[in-house]
N, C-alpha and C positions, 0 to 999 in steps of 0.2 A: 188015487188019480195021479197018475204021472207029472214029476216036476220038470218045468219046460224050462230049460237052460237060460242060465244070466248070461248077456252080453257084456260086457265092459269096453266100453267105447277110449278111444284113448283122446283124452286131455290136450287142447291146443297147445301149442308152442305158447311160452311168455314173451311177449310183446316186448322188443327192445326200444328203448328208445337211444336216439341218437344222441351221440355228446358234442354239445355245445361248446366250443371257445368262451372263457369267460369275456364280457362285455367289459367293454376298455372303460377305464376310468374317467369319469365328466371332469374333474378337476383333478389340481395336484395336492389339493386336502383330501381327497377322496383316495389318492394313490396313494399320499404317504400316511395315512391312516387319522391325519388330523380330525377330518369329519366326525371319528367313531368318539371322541373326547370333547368338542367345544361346540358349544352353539355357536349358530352365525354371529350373535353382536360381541360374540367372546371371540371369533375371526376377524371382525373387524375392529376388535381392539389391538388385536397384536399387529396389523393390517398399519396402524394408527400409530403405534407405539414404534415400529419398524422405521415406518417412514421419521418420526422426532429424533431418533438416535443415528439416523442417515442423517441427519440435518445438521446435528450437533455435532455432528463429527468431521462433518465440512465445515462449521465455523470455527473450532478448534485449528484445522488443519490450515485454514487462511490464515486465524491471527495470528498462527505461529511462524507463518511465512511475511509476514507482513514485519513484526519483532526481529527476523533477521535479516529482512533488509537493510532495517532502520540501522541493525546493527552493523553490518556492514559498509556503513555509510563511514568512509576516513573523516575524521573532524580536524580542520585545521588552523594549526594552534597560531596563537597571533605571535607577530614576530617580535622584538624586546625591542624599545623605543632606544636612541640615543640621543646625547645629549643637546640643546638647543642653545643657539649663539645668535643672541638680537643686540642691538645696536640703541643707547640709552641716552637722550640727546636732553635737550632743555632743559628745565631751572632743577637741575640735581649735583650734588657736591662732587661727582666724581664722573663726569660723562664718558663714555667708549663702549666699548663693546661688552657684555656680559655673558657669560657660560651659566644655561640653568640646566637642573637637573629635569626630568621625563616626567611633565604633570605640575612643574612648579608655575605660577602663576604673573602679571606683572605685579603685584607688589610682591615678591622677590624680588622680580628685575632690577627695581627700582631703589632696592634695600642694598641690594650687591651694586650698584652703583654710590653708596656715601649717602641715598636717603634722600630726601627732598630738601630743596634750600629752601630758604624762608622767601615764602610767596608763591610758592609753587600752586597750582589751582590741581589739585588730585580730585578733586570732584568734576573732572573733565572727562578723568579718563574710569575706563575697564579695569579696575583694579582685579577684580576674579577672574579675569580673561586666561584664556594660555594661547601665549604666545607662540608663535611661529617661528621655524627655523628661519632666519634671516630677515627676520621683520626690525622694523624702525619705531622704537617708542620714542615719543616725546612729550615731554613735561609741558602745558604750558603756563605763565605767568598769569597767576588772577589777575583780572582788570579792577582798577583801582574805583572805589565809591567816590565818585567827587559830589562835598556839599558845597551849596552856593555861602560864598563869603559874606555874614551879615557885613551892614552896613554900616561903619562907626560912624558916631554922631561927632558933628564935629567940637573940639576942646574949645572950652572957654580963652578967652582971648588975653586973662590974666594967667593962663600957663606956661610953664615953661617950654619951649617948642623940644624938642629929640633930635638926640645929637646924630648928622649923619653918619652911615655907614661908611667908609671910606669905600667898599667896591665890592661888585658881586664875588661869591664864595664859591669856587669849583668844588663838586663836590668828590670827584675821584680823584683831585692835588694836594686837596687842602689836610693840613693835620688838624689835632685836639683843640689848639689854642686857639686856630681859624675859625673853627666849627663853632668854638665858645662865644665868639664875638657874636655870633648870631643872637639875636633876641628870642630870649625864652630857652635858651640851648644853655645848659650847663655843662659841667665838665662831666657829671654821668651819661647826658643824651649825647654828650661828642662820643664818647668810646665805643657808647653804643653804635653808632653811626659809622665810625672807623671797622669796628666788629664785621657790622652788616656788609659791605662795602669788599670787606675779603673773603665772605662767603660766596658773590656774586664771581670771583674769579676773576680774570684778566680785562674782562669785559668791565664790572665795577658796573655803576649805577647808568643805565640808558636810557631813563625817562627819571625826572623831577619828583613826580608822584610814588615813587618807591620806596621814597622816605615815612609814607604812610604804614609802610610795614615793619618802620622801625619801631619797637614797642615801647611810647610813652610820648610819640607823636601822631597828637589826632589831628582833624582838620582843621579845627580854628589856628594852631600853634602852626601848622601846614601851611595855612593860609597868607600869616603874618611872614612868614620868612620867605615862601615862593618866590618874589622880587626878587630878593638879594641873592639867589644861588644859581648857577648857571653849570654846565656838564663839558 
């Protein structure tokens, strides 16, 4: 029987497909390949981490602006003090004017003036003070304690009466011998008394009761003689 001829049909074309542009990247992890290595919460740690060292690096960058400000700040130096000239008046052995030195106090003042005379009240004043250029110290005179004079009883009428004083006793003319006549005044509490009398200066005694700050007259003995002495 006769073979009836193969046909061979010829095989479609292969189907092309068309090429596609790749699809643009949804994020910039995804572009710079970050995605293909970190999870999300490992993106949001560096995310995290980013932001602390931005932050830190603004506080760094202030305090160090801040430090040279500070530094730049001129500091100005104090100027050196000169010396002070006050003026030392009342019950002191050498009154006038005194030069102290920057910071020295009134009892300086008062020391470079000859010191306090006898009876000066320094519990008046500022002795820790510092004085002022051109300021005015003065000493004043303690005020005298006056006690009341007992009363003497009067002498029996078989005594012998006391001899009058001949006359009152000035106390800035009188010498040693004058002073002695005084009753209860011996010839130690006269010199004493003469002593005291050129401490006080040209002035000499200005009140009667001053004699209370002679040492070894207290008030009864004070008492007894006040009569007889006059200034």
């Amino acid at each position: 029987m006769p073979l009836s001829p193969i046909c061979y049909l010829p095989s479609p074309p292969p189907h092309r497909q068309e090429a596609r542009p790749p699809a643009p990247y949804s994020s910039p992890c995804k572009r710079w390949g970050i995605g293909m290595f970190f999870s999300s919460w490992e993106k949001l740690a560096l995310v995290a981490l980013s932001l602390l060292l931005l932050a830190g690096l603004l506080f760094f960058a202030c305090q160090y602006g801040r430090q040279s400000a500070l530094q730049e700040v001129p500091v100005l130096a104090e100027e050196p003090r000169g010396p002070v000239l006050v003026h030392v008046a009342g019950r002191v052995l050498r009154p006038g004017l005194v030069r102290l030195a920057p910071g020295e106090r009134v009892a300086a003042a008062i020391a470079k003036a000859g010191g306090a005379a006898p009876g000066a009240d320094l519990d008046a004043l500022n002795l820790a003070q510092e004085p002022l250029d051109g300021e005015k110290i003065v000493v004043p005179v303690r005020a005298p304690v006056l006690l009341a004079a007992p009363v003497a009883s009067p002498a029996p009428s078989r005594s012998r009466p006391a001899a009058a004083h001949p006359g009152p006793v000035n106390l800035n003319r009188a010498d040693t011998q004058q002073l002695d006549s005084l009753p209860g005044i011996g010839p130690t509490l006269a010199r004493r008394i003469c002593t005291y009398r050129r401490s006080l200066g040209a002035a000499g005694f200005t009140a009667k009761e001053q004699l209370l700050d002679v040492p070894g007259i207290g008030p009864k003995k004070y008492a007894a003689i006040a009569p007889l002495i006059t200034l």
